[in-house]
Each structure stands twice: as structure tokens, then as C-alpha cells.
C-alpha positions in Angstrom: -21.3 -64.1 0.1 -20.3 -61.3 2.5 -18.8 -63.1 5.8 -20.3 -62.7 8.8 -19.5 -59.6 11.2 -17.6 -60.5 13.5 -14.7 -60.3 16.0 -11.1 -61.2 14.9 -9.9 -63.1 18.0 -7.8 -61.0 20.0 -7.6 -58.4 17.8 -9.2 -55.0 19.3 -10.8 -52.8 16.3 -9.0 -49.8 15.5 -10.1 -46.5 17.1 -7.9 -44.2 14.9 -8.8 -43.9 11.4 -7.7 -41.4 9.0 -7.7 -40.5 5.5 -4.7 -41.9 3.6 -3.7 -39.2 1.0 -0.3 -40.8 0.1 1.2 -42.2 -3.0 0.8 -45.0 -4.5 2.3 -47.7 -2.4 4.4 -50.6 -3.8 4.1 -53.7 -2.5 6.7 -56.3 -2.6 5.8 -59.7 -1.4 7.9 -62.5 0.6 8.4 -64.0 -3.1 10.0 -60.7 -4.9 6.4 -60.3 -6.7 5.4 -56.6 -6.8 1.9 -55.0 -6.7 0.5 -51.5 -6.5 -1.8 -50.2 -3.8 -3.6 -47.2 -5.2 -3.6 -43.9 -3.9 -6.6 -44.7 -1.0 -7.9 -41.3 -1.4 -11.1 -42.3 -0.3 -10.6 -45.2 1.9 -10.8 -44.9 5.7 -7.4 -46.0 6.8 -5.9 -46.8 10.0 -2.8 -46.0 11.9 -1.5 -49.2 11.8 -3.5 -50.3 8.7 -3.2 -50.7 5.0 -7.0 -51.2 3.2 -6.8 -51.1 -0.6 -7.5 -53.0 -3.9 -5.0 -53.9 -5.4 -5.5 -54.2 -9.5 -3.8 -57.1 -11.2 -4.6 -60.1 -12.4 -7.4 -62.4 -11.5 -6.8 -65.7 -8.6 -3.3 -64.9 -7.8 -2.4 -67.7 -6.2 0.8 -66.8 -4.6 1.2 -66.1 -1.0 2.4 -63.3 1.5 4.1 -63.6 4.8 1.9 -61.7 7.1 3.6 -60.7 10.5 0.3 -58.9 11.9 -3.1 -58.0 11.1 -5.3 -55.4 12.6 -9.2 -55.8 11.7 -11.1 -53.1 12.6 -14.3 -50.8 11.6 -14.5 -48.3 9.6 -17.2 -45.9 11.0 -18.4 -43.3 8.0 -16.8 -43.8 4.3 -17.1 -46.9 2.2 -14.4 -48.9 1.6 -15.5 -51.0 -1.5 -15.9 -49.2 -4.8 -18.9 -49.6 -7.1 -18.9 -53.0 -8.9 -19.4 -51.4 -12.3 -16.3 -49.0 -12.0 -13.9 -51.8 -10.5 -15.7 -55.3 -10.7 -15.6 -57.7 -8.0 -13.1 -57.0 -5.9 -11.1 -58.1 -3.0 -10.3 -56.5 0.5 -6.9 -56.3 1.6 -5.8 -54.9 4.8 -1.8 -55.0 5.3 0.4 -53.3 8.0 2.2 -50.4 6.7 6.1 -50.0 7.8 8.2 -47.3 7.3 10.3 -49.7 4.5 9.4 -50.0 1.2 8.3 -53.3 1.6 4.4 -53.6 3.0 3.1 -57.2 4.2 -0.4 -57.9 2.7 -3.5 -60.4 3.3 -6.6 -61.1 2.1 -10.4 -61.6 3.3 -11.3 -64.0 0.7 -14.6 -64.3 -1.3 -15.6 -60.7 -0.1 -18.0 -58.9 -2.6 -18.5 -55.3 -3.4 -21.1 -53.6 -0.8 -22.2 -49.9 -0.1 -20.4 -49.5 3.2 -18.4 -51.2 5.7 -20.3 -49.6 8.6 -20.3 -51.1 12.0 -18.3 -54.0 10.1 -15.9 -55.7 12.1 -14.2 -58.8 9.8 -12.3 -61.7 10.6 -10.1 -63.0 8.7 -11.0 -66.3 9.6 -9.0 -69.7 10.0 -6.6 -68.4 7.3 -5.0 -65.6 9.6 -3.8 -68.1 11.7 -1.4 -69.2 9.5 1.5 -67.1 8.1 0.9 -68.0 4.6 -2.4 -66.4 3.3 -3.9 -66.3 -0.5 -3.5 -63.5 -2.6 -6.5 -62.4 -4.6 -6.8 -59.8 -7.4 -9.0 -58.1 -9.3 -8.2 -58.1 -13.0 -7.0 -55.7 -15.2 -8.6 -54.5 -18.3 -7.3 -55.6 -21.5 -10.4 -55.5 -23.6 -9.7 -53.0 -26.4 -12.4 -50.3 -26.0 -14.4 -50.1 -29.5 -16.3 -48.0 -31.3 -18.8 -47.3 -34.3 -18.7 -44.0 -36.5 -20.6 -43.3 -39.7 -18.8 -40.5 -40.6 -16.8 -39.7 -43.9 -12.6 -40.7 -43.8 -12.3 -37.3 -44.0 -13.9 -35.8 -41.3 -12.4 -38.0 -38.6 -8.7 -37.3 -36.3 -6.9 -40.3 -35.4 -3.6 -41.4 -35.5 -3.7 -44.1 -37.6 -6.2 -44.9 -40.9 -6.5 -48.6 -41.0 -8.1 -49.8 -44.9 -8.6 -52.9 -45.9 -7.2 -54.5 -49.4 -8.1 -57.4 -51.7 -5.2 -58.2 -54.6 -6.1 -57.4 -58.3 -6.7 -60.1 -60.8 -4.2 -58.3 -62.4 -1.9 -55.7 -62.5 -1.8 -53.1 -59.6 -4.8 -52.6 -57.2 -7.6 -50.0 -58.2 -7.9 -46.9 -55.4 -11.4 -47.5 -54.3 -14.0 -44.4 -55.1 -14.6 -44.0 -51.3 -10.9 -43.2 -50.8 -10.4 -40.8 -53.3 -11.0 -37.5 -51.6 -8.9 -39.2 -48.7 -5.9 -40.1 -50.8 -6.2 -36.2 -52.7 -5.7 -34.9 -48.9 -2.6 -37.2 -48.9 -1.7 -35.4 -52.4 -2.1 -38.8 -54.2 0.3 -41.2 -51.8 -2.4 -44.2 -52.1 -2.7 -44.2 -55.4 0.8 -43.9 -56.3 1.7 -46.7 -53.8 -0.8 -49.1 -55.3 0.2 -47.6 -58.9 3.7 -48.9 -58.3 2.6 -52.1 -56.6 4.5 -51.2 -53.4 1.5 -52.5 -51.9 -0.2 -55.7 -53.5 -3.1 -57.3 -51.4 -1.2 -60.5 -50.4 -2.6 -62.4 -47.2 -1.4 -60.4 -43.6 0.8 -57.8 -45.8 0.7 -54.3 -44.6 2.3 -51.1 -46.0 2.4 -47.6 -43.5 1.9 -43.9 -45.2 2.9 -40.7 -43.5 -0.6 -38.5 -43.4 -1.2 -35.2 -42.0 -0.5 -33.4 -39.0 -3.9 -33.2 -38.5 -6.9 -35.7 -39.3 -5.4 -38.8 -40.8 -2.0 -38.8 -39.4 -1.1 -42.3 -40.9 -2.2 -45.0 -43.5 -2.4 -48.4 -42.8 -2.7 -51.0 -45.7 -4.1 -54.2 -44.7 -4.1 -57.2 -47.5 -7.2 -59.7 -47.8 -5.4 -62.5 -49.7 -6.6 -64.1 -53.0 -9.0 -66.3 -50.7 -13.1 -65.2 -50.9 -13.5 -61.9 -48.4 -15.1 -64.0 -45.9 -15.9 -62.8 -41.9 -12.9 -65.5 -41.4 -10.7 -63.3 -43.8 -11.9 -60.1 -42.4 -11.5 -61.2 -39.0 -7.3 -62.1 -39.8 -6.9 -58.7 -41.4 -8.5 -56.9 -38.3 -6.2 -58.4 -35.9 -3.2 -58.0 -38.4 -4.1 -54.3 -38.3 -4.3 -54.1 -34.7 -0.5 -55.6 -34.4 0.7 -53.0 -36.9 -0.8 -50.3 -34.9 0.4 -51.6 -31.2 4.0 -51.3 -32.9 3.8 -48.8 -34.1 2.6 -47.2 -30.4 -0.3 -45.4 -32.2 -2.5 -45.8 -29.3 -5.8 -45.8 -31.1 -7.2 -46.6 -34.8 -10.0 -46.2 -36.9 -10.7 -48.5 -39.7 -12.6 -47.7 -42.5 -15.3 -51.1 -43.3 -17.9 -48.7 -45.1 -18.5 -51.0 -48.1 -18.2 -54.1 -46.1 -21.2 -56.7 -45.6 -22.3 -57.1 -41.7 -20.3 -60.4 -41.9 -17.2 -58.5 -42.7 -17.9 -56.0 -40.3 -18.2 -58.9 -37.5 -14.8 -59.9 -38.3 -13.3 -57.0 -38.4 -14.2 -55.6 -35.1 -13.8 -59.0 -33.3 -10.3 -59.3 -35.1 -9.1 -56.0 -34.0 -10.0 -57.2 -30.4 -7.9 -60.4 -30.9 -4.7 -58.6 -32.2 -5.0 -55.3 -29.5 -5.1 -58.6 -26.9 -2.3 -58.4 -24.1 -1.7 -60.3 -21.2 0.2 -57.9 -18.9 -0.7 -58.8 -15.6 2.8 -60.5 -14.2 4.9 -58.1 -16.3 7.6 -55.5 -15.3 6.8 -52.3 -17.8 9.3 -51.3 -19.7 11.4 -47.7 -18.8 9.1 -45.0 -20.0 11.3 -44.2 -22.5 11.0 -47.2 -24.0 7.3 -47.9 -23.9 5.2 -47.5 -27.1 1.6 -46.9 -25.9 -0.8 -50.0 -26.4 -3.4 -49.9 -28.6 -6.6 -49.6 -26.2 -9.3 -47.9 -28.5 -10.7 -48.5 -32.3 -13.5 -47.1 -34.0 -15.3 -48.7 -36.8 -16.2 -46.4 -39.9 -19.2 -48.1 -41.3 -22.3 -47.3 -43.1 -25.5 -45.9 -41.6 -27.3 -49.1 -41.4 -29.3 -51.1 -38.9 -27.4 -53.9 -40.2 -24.1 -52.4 -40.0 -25.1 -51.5 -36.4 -26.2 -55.2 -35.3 -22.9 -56.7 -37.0 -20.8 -54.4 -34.7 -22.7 -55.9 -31.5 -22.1 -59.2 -32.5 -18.2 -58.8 -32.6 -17.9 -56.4 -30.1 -20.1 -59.5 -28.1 -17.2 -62.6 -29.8 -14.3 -60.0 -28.7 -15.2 -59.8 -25.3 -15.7 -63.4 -24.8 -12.7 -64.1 -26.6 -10.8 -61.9 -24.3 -12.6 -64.1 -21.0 -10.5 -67.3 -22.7 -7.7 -66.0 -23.6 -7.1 -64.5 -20.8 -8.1 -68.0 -18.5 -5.5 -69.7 -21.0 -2.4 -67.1 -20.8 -2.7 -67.0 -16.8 -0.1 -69.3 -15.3 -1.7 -72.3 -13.0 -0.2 -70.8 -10.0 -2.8 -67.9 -11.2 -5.7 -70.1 -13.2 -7.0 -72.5 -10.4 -10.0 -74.2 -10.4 -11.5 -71.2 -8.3 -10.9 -68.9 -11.0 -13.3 -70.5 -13.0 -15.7 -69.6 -9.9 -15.0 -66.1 -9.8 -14.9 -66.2 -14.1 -18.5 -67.3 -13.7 -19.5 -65.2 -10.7 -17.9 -62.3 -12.5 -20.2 -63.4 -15.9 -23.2 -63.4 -13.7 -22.9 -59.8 -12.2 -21.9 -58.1 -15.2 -25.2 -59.6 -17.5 -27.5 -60.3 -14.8 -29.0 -62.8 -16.7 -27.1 -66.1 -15.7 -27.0 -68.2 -13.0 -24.2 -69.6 -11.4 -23.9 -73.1 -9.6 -21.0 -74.6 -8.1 -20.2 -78.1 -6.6 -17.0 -78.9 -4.8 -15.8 -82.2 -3.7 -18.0 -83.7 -1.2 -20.4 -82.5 -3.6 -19.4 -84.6 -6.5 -18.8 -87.7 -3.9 -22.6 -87.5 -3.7 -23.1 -87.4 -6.9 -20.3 -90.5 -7.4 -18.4 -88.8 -9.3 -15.5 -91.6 -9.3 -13.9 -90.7 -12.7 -14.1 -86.8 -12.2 -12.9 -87.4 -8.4 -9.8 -90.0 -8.9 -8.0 -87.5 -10.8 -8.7 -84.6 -8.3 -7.5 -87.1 -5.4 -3.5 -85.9 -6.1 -4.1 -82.1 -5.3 -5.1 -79.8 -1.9 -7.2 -77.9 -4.4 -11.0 -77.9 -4.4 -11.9 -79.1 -7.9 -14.8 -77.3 -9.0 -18.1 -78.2 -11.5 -19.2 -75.0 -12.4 -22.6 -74.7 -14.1 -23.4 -71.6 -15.8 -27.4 -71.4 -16.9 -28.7 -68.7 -19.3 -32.3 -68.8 -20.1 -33.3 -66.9 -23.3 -36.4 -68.8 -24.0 -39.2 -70.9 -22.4 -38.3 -73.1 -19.4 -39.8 -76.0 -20.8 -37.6 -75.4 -24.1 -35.0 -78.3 -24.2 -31.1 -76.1 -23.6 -27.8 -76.7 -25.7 -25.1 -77.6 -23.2 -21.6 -76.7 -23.6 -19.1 -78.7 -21.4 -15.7 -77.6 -20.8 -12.2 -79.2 -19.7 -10.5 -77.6 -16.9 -7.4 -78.9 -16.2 -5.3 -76.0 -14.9 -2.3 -78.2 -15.2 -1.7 -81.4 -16.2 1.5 -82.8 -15.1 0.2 -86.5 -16.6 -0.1 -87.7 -12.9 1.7 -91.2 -12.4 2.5 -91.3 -16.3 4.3 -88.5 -15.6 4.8 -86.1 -19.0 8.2 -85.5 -19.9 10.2 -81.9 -18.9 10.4 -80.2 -22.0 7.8 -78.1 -23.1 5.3 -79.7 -19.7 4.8 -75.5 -19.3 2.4 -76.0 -22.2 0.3 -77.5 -20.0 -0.9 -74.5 -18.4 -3.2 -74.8 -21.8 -5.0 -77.6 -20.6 -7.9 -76.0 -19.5 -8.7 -74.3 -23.0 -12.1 -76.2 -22.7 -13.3 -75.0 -20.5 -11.6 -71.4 -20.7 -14.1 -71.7 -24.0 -17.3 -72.1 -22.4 -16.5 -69.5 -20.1 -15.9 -66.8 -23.2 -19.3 -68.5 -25.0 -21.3 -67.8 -21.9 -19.9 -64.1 -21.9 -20.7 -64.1 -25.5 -24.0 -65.3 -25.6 -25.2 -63.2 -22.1 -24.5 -60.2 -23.9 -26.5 -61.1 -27.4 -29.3 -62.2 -25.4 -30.3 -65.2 -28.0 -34.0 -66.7 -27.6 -32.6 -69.7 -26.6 -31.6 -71.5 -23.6 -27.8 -72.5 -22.9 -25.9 -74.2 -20.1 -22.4 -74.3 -19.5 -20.7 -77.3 -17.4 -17.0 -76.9 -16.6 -14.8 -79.4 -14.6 -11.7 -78.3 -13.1 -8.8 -79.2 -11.0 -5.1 -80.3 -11.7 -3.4 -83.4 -12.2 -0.5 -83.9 -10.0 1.5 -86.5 -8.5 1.6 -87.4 -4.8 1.2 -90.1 -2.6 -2.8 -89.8 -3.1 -2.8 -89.5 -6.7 -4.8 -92.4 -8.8 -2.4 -95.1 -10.3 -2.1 -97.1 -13.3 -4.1 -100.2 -12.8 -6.6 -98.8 -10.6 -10.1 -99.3 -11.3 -12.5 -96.5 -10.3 -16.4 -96.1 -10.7 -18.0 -93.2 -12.7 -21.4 -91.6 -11.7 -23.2 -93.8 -14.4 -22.1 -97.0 -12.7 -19.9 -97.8 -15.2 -16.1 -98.7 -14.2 -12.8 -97.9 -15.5 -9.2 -99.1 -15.3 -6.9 -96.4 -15.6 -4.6 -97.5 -18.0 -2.2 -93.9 -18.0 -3.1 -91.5 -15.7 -2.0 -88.9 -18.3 -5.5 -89.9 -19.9 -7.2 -87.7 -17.4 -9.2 -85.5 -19.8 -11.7 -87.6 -20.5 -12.3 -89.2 -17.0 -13.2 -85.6 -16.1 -15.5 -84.9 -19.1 -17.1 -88.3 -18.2 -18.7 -87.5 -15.4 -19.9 -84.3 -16.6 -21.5 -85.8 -19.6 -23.5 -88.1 -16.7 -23.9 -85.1 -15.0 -25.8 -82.6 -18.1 -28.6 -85.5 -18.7 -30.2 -84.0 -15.5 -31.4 -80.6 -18.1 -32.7 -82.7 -20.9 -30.5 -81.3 -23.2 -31.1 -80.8 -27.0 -27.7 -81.0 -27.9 -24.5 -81.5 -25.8 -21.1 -80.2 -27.4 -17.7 -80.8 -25.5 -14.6 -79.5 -26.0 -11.2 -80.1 -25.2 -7.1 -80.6 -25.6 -8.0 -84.0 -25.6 -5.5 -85.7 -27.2 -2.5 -85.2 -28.8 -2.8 -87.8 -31.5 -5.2 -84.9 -32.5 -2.3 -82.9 -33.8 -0.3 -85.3 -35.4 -4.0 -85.8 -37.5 -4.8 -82.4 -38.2 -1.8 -80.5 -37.4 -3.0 -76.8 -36.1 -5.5 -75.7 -38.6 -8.3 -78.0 -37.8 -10.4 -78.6 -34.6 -11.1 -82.3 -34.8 -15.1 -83.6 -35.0 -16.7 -86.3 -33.4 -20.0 -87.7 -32.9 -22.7 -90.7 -33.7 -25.2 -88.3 -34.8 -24.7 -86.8 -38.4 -26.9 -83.6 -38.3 -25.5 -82.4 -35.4 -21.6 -83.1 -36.3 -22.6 -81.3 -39.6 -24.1 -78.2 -37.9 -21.1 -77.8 -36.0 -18.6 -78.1 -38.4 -20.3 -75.3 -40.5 -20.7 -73.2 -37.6 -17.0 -73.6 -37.1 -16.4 -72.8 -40.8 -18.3 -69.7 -40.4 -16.1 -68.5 -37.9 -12.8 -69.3 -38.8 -12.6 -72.3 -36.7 -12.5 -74.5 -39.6 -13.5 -78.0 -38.1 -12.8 -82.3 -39.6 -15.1 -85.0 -38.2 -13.0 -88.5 -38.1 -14.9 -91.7 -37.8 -16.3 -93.5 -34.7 -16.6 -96.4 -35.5 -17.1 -99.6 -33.6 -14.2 -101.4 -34.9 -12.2 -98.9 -32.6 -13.8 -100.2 -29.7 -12.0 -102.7 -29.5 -8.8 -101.1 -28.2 -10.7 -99.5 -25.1 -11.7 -103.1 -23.5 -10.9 -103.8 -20.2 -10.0 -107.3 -18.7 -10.9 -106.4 -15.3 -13.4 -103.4 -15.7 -15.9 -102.2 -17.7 -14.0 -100.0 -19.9 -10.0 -98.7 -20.1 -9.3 -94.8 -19.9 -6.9 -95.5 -23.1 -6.8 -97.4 -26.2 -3.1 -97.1 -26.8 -1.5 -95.2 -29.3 -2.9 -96.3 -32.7 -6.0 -93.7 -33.6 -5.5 -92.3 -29.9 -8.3 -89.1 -30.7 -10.9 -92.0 -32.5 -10.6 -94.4 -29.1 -11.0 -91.0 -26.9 -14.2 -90.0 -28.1 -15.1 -93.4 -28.1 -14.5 -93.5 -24.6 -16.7 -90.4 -23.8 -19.5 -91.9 -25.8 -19.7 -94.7 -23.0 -20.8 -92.0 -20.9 -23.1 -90.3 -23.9 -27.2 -91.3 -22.8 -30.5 -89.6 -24.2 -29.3 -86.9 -26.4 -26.9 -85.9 -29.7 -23.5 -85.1 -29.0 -20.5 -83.7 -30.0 -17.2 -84.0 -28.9 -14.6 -81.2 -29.9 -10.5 -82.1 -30.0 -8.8 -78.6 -30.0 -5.6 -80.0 -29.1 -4.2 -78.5 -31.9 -6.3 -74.9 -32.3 -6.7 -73.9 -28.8 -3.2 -72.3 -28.6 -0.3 -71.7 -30.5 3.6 -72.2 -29.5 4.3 -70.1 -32.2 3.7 -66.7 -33.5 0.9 -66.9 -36.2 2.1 -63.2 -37.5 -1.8 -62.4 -37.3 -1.8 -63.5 -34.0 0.5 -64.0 -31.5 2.2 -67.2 -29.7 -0.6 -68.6 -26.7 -4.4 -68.7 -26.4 -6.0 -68.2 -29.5 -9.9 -67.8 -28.3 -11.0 -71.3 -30.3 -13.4 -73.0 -29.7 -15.5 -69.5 -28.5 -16.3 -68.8 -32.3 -17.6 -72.2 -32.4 -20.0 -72.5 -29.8 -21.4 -69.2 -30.7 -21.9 -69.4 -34.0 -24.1 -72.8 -33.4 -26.0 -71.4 -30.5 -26.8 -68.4 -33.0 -28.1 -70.8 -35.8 -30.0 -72.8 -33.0 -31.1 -69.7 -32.1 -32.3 -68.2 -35.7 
């Protein structure tokens, strides 16, 4: 919402304004962090005032020493830019010195309008403090794709990417639709595959020198033995797109012609999820030494209404792949529970087709929201339920609900995690970073089907507030619960929310979460781990998951396990030790499980990686967005 015109205390509007036709300015904040201000060709400036957008990344949550502000009107040009060109995007107004360093604030929650005119803002109870909020509007990453039908032959681009499976024996057969390429390349495919130089093998690649002109390089890309499955496709795409950013070749085409529409899905949302950076907080590189990023890829298939709906549908996956990914990568100074707002808000104004709801604290003390609250009770920050609702089909048609874990960081509260490696925790919001990317998804496909997404977010820190072993605390279904570890947090906050999503009458309710990590000692990283009471709907998930390369196992839930979860002194315990630690933490979320099927999703393990994967890259991998996509389209079929 746009504030309310008004005064800013003392502060007389500024009568002078002028164009500001300078450079770009760079801004240096009080903690070393720099920013650009764009040239402000077409911003109304005044004397003593900076306004600008600055471009970056998304819910900066660092702050700016600001030694004055001047609020004032601007009388004829507009200051905010179309939403479609720049997306939401924040005011900043800053008082410009003659140094090189430039002292910045923010008007928070400001939207794009047409104009400024006769505006006056305040800044509100935040300029009177030093310390303001920086906000950004993010950067684009997405890798910008595209669908040809044209021959190999007749297309210019830097790099040829082609796609390989091994022989059952011997050296690979050229493929008739490359012949005429490889005679332009006087035979170098064929030779290279004659002598085996290149063999097919799982995330192998091979480079060929082309022409000056059309195909200026060759990119082999191996399949592996395994079937040629949108999961195998999908690997190969993003292994492509990692060849191509080192090799600084800027864009790609890659040739799928012959490929099902499965294998074209997985190609196009694979080349997505290898051209992936996260950039935002980075110095670049001297320009010498930069290799341009791969930012554009066109998909050679056939002429085919099929071929045509397949590229949608990863083009669709990619995008929301990139929304999780990125909510993951941010650091938790950066990813705060108000991101998530703006994630959603952002969601909502780009589709136009979902609507956003958003309930802060005294909000969820009226709803009782003990478990959800006691963890929130450590931090300054306004944890956030956001609910995201996209209606495809009839409103009297029952919705699937996806619910999300948000912690933003999770430093174990009380129970305090151990040093090494607690920057890991940043990931602890992969939950619900994957509803947010399913919710992109799915508004873009425009499913007949009706779909809610239910995040919970805040941190868990330590302070003299925060919720201590041996408390016992009351969740919004009455039920209470002695918190045994603190660093058990996960699932107090997905209890409440699983109270909460009875209210829509759900058809099914799937959660996900780094739960546990007793799920990764289980399933190591290959596996998203599966629970659930009802069988049909634990099935359906797991093949939705196989489907997309997010292979899932379902472990047992059985009542014996209950056991370890009893409480002497309340109803339930927020921990059943260490002994099947994953089994007794579903368990404990199907207290909280009334009037509908459910599934609960562990993606300790899956939903990021400390290591390079050579296909993708160490951090946020995008599960569980394949996942929830994948079932909504089979509810949806």
C-alpha cells in the first residue's frame, strides 16, 4: 500500500528540482557494502537530494547511517518506473555530497505508481532513527529462453549444444539430422565420435571449433547409459549450460529436434538450472577477466503443438526454480521473513491471478498459535504466515495445499547448534523457498485446479526471550507440547500451520521441509524422504517426484514410534530423541494432521548441496519445486 501523503515533520519540501543527468553514482554504505544508483535520467531530482532505484538483490537487510533527509514533491515527471520494466520497486531518497560516498534511506513498502505529483512522503517513525532498512529490488538472473524450428544450419550462435546417448557398442552413430551440420564442419563430429574421443558417458562433454560464421562451436553433451528420461534430459541441459558459462559464450542454442515433449521439458528447465547465478553481493571481476554469462538459449525443436506446450512447461519449472533458489542462496541478513512477503507480493503482480494473505504476530496470537509463536518469541523480527491462493477451478472444488518451512536461520535456539558449518543454516527455509517457486510455477501454467500455498517464517535465535528446554507451550489445536530441544523448531512451526490449512477444506495437504537431519544419515542426498498415513497419496507423490528428478522414499509411521514422543507433563514432546529422529518428526506433525490426507516431505538432504554436483553447482538446488508441480499437474489432468 502507498503511504499516506504527508508532511515529514520539520522538513520543508524542496522547491528546486532539476534533472540529474550524471553518472552513475556509487554508493558506499556505513558497512563498506557498495550499490549503484543509475543514471536518473528521467527522475526529478533535487539540489540537496538523491531519488533512485537502486538494482540489487531483494530484502537487503543491512542498514545505512543517514545524517539528513530532505522529503519533498516532485511537481511534473514520475519518479517510479513501470512495474513490468523494473518490478516492484523501492524509493530511495539520499543526500548527495561532493565525496564519493552518498548516505541512503529508504521509504519502505512503497509500490510502483504513475506519478509522484503533489506527493509529499514521510519517512515515518523510521527516519527518526539513524539506522534505516535497506531495500532492493532484484536483479534478473533468469536465463532468457527461446524456441526455434529452424534447421542447425540455418541458425548463428556461438555455441551448438547436441545431446548424446552411448552406443551399445563400439563408437556413437552421427545422427541423420546432423549430417549436413557436421559436412559444414568438414566431417569434425563424425570423426570425433569415429575415434571415441567423445563416448556418451553421464555429464561428459567434448568442445569443437565451428565456423566463423553460423555454428561457431560444438558442444557434446552425454545422456549416460540410464533410460533418456525428462530427469536425464534435464541433467544434460544444465551440464550444457555450465560448459557454455565457461566457456563465456554468452548464448546457446541446443538442438532437441528428435526429442519427446518430456525431453524437451527437461532440457529447457535444465538449461535454466545450470545458467543459474546468484550475483547479487558480488564484486565483478576486472573486465579483463570476465567471461560473459550465459543469459540467453534457444531451443531447436520440431514444429509441433506438442513441442510448443513442452517448452512452456519448463520455461514455467525454470522460472520457479529460479524464485527458490534464489530465496535459498540469499544470506539471512538478506532472506527475512518479509522477503517471503514481497516473494509473494511480487508472484501476485506479475500473474495477476493469485491472492496474497499475510498474518503477523498479534495475528497468530489470535489464532493461538503457541507452537508457531514460542519459536518466534527470540527475534525483533515479524514472523510472517503467508498464504498464497490460486484458483484455477470452481470455488466449491476442494484445493491442494502446499505448506512451507521458513526458517531464515536457525541457530538451534537454547540447544544451541555447534560453530562449524551453522552458515548452512541459511538453508533452512528451503520449504518454504519451494512453495514460493511452485506458486510461480503453477500461476504461469494456469492448471484447472485450485492450489494454496501456506508458509511460516521467522528465525530461531537465542536471547533472553527465546523458548527454553522444558517449557511447555500450547498449539492452535489445543494440544500442548514440552519442548524437549529447542533446535526441534521445524516442526512446532509446521504445526500450527497444518491447524491452520483445515480452514480451506483441503483435498490433499503436502509439507515440506529440512526437517531433520536424521533424514540424511537415512537417505544420504539422493532421496527426499516420504511420509504419510494415507497410501494413495504417499504413492502419488513419490511418482510425481520420480517424474521429475526428485526421486522420493516413504519410511514407516508407525505407532510403535510413538512411543518416543510422550510427554510426562504435556500432551506431546517436540523430540523423540535420536533413534529414527525423521519417523518420530513426522509423527509429531501428524498430531496436528485432522480431516484430510497428508504428506509430509523431509528434504534435509535434497534441498541443497555443500558440494559441487558437476551438473549443478554447490547451494540451492530448486527441490522440492519439481515435486509439487508435477503432482498438482497430475491432480490437475
Amino acid at each position: 500500500m502507498v503511504p499516506t501523503p504527508q508532511r515529514a515533520g520539520n522538513h520543508a519540501p524542496t522547491q528546486n528540482w532539476r534533472k540529474y543527468q550524471g553518472p552513475n553514482l556509487l554508493v558506499r554504505d556505513a558497512h563498506g557494502l557498495k550499490f549503484t544508483l543509475q543514471r536518473a535520467g528521467s527522475l526529478d531530482v533535487g539540489c540537496s537530494v538523491v531519488c533512485a532505484y537502486v538494482l540489487g538483490c531483494s530484502s537487503m537487510a543491512e542498514r545505512s547511517t543517514v545524517n539528513r533527509v530532505v522529503v519533498g514533491s516532485t511537481p511534473t515527471a514520475p519518479v517510479c518506473p513501470d512495474r513490468a520494466s523494473r518490478g516492484p520497486g523501492v524509493l530511495f531518497f539520499g543526500r548527495a555530497k561532493r565525496t564519493a560516498a552518498y548516505r541512503v534511506a529508504c521509504l519502505p513498502a512503497l509500490r510502483p505508481v504513475p506519478s509522484l505529483q503533489g506527493y509529499t512522503f514521510a519517512l515515518r517513525a523510521a527516519l527518526s532513527r539513524a539506522r534505516l532498512q535497506l531495500t532492493f529490488s532484484p536483479k534478473n538472473t533468469m536465463l532468457s529462453l527461446h524456441v526455434s524450428h529452424a534447421s542447425v544450419t540455418a541458425v548463428d550462435t556461438p555455441l551448438l549444444a547436441i545431446f548424446l546417448s552411448p552406443a551399445p557398442s563400439g563408437a556413437i552413430t552421427l545422427p541423420a539430422g546432423l549430417q549436413s551440420l557436421d559436412a559444414s564442419l568438414h566431417g569434425a563430429i563424425a570423426r570425433t565420435l569415429a575415434r571415441r574421443d567423445f563416448r556418451g558417458q553421464r555429464d561428459e562433454t567434448f568442445t569443437l571449433v565451428g565456423t566463423d560464421r553460423g555454428v561457431e562451436r560444438v558442444l557434446l553433451v552425454g545422456l549416460g547409459k540410464a533410460p533418456a528420461t525428462r530427469a536425464a534430459y534435464r541433467r544434460a541441459g544444465s551440464v550444457a549450460a555450465r560448459a557454455a558459462a565457461k566457456l563465456g559464450a554468452g548464448a546457446l542454442h541446443a538442438m532437441v529436434a528428435d526429442a519427446s515433449p518430456e525431453q524437451i521439458e527437461g532440457v529447457v528447465a535444465g538449461l535454466a538450472l545450470g545458467a543459474w547465478t546468484y550475483t547479487d553481493l558480488r564484486t565483478p571481476p576486472p573486465e579483463n577477466e570476465r567471461r560473459a554469462p550465459l543469459t540467453s538459449a534457444t531451443i531447436i525443436v520440431s514444429d509441433s503443438d506438442d513441442s510448443r506446450a513442452a517448452f512452456a512447461l519448463g520455461d514455467a519449472l525454470a522460472a520457479g526454480q529460479a524464485v527458490a533458489r534464489r530465496l535459498g542462496m540469499m544470506p539471512s541478513n538478506v532472506c527475512t521473513p518479509e522477503t517471503f512477503v514481497e516473494t509473494a507480493n511480487g508472484i501476485a503482480a506479475r500473474q495477476g491471478n493469485v491472492a496474497v494473505t499475510v498474518l503477523g504476530r498479534e495475528d497468530m496470537e489470535r489464532e493461538g498459535m503457541g507452537a508457531f509463536l514460542c519459536i518466534a518469541q527470540a527475534t525483533p523480527q515479524e514472523p510472517r504466515l503467508v498464504v498464497m491462493e490460486y484458483r484455477g477451478a470452481g470455488e466449491d472444488d476442494a484445493p491442494v495445499v502446499l505448506v512451507g518451512k521458513g526458517l531464515c536461520f536457525d541457530t538451534g535456539g537454547i540447544s544451541m547448534k555447534p560453530a562449524p558449518d551453522m552458515e548452512w543454516m541459511k538453508y533452512d527455509m528451503s520449504g518454504a523457498g519451494g512453495v514460493m517457486g511452485a506458486m510461480e510455477t503453477i500461476s504461469r501454467l494456469k492448471p484447472k485446479i485450485n492450489v494454496i500455498g501456506v508458509i511460516g517464517s521467522t528465525t530461531n535465535m537465542v536471547s533472553g526471550t527465546a523458548v527454553k528446554p522444558g517449557d511447555v507451550v500450547t498449539a492452535s489445536n489445543g494440544k500442548t507440547i514440552e519442548v524437549i530441544n529447542t533446535d526441534a523448531e521445524g516442526r512446532m512451526v509446521l504445526a500450527d500451520l497444518l491447524v491452520f490449512v483445515k480452514r480451506f477444506k483441503p483435498a490433499v495437504v503436502l509439507d515440506a521441509a529440512t526437517l531433520t537431519g536424521a533424514i540424511v544419515f537415512a537417505l544420504g542426498h539422493n532421496a527426499v524422504g516420504l511420509f504419510g498415513p494415507d497410501q494413495a497419496s504417499v504413492d502419488e507423490v513419490r511418482a510425481a517426484g520420480e517424474r521429475c528428478g526428485e526421486p522420493g522414499w516413504q519410511l514407516p509411521v508407525w505407532d510403535e514410534y510413538r512411543e518416543q514422543i510422550k510427554s510426562e507433563v504435556a500432551d506431546l514432546r517436540n523430540t523423540g530423541g535420536r533413534p529414527a529422529g525423521s519417523i518420530t518428526a513426522a509423527l509429531f506433525l501428524q498430531e496436528f494432521v485432522d480431516g484430510y490426507p497428508w504428506v509430509h516431505l523431509d528434504v534435509a538432504g535434497t534441498a541443497y548441496s555443500q558440494t559441487d554436483l558437476g551438473w549443478l553447482p554447490k547451494g540451492p538446488t530448486g527441490t522440492p519445486v519439481g515435486t509439487f508441480v508435477e503432482f498438482v499437474r497430475g491432480r490437475a489432468r
